[in-house]
Every structure is written in structure tokens, then in C-alpha cells.
KELUM-234452 format. One line per 4 residues: for each residue x, y, z of N, C-alpha, C. Coordinates in nm, 2 decimals. Layout:
residues N
X:Y:Z:X:Y:Z:X:Y:Z ~ ...
end
This chain:
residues 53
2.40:11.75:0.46:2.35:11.74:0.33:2.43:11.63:0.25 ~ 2.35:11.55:0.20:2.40:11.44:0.05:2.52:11.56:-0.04 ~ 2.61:11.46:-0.11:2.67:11.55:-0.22:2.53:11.58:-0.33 ~ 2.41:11.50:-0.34:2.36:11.52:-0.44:2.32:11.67:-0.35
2.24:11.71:-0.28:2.17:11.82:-0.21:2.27:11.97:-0.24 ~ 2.40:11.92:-0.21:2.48:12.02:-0.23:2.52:12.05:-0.37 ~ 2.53:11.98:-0.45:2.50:12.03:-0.57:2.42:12.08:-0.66 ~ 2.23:12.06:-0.64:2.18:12.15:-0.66:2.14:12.22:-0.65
2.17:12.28:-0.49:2.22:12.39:-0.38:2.34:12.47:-0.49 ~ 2.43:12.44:-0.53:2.49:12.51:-0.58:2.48:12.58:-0.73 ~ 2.41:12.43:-0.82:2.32:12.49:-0.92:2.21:12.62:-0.88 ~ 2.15:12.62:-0.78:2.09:12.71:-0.78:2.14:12.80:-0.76
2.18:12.83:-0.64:2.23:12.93:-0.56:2.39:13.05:-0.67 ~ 2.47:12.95:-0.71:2.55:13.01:-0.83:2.47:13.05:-0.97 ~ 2.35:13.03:-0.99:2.32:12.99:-1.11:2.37:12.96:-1.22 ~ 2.44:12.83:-1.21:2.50:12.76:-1.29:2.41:12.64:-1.28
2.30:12.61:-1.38:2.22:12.53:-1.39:2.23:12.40:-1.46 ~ 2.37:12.38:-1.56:2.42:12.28:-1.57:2.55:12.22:-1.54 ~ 2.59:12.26:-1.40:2.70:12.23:-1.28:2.67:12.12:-1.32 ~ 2.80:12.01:-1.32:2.78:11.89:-1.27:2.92:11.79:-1.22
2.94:11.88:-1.14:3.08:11.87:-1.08:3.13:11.74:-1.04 ~ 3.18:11.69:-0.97:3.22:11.58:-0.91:3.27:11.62:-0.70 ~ 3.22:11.60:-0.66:3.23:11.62:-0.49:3.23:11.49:-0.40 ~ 3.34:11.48:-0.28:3.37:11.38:-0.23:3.21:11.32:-0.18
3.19:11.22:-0.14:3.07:11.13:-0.13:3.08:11.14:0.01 ~ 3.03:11.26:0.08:3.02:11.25:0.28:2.90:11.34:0.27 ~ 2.91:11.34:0.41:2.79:11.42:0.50:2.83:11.59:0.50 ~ 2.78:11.65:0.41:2.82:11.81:0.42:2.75:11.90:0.50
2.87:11.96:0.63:2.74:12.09:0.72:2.76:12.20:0.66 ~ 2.70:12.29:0.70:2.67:12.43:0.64:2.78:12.47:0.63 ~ 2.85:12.45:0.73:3.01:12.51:0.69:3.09:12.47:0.60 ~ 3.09:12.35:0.58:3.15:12.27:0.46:3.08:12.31:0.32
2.96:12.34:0.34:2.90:12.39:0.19:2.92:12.57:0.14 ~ 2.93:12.61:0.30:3.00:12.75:0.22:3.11:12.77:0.16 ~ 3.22:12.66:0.23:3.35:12.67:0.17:3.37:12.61:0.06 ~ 3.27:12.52:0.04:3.29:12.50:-0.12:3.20:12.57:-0.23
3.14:12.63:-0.20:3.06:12.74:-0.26:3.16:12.86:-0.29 ~ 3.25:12.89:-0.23:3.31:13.00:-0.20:3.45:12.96:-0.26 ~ 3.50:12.83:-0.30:3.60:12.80:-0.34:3.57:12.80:-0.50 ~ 3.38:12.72:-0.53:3.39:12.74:-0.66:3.35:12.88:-0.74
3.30:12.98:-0.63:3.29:13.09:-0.69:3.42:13.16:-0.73 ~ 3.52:13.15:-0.64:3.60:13.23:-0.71:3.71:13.16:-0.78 ~ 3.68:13.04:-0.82:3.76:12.98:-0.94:3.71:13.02:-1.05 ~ 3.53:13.03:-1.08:3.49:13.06:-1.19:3.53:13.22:-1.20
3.53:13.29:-1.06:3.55:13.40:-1.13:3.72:13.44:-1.18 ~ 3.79:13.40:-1.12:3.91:13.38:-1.15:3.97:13.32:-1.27 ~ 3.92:13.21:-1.29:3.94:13.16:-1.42:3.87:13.17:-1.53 ~ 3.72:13.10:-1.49:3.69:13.11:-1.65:3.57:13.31:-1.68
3.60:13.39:-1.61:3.57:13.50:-1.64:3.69:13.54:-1.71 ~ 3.79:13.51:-1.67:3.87:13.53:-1.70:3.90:13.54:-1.89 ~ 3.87:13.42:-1.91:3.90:13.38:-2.04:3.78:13.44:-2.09 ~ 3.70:13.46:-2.11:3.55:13.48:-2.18:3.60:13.65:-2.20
3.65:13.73:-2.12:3.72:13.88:-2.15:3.88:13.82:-2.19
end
């Protein structure tokens, strides 16, 4: 996957529909897209749920 593909892979999939992150510019496999799926899920939940309670 393009960074652009993985991004709005992640806009969707998180629904976070105005993501607009910054991601290294490579070739992403499926495995590289879970782990960053899974790194930014629980930063958001970690952090900014955090603050919002």
C-alpha cells in the first residue's frame, strides 16, 4: 500500500475522518499497516481519551 492508501484505510477504518497524519513515504504490507493501526489506536486511546475525561 501507498502512504496515501494507508491513510485513508485508517481514516476509515478508525473513524477518524479528518486524520491527516504524517507517515514514512514506503511500500506498506498488511503487517506494517496493522502495527500502525494498532500503535495509533492506542495512543488516541491513551492519550487523547484521556484528556477529553
Amino acid at each position: 500500500m501507498t502512504p496515501e492508501e494507508v491513510l485513508e484505510r485508517l481514516k476509515e477504518e478508525l473513524e477518524i475522518p479528518l486524520f491527516n497524519g504524517k507517515i514514512e513515504e514506503k511500500t506498506y504490507s498488511e503487517e506494517d499497516y496493522q502495527k500502525l493501526k494498532k500503535e495509533l489506536s492506542d495512543y488516541f486511546d491513551n492519550y487523547v481519551r484521556n484528556v477529553e475525561n
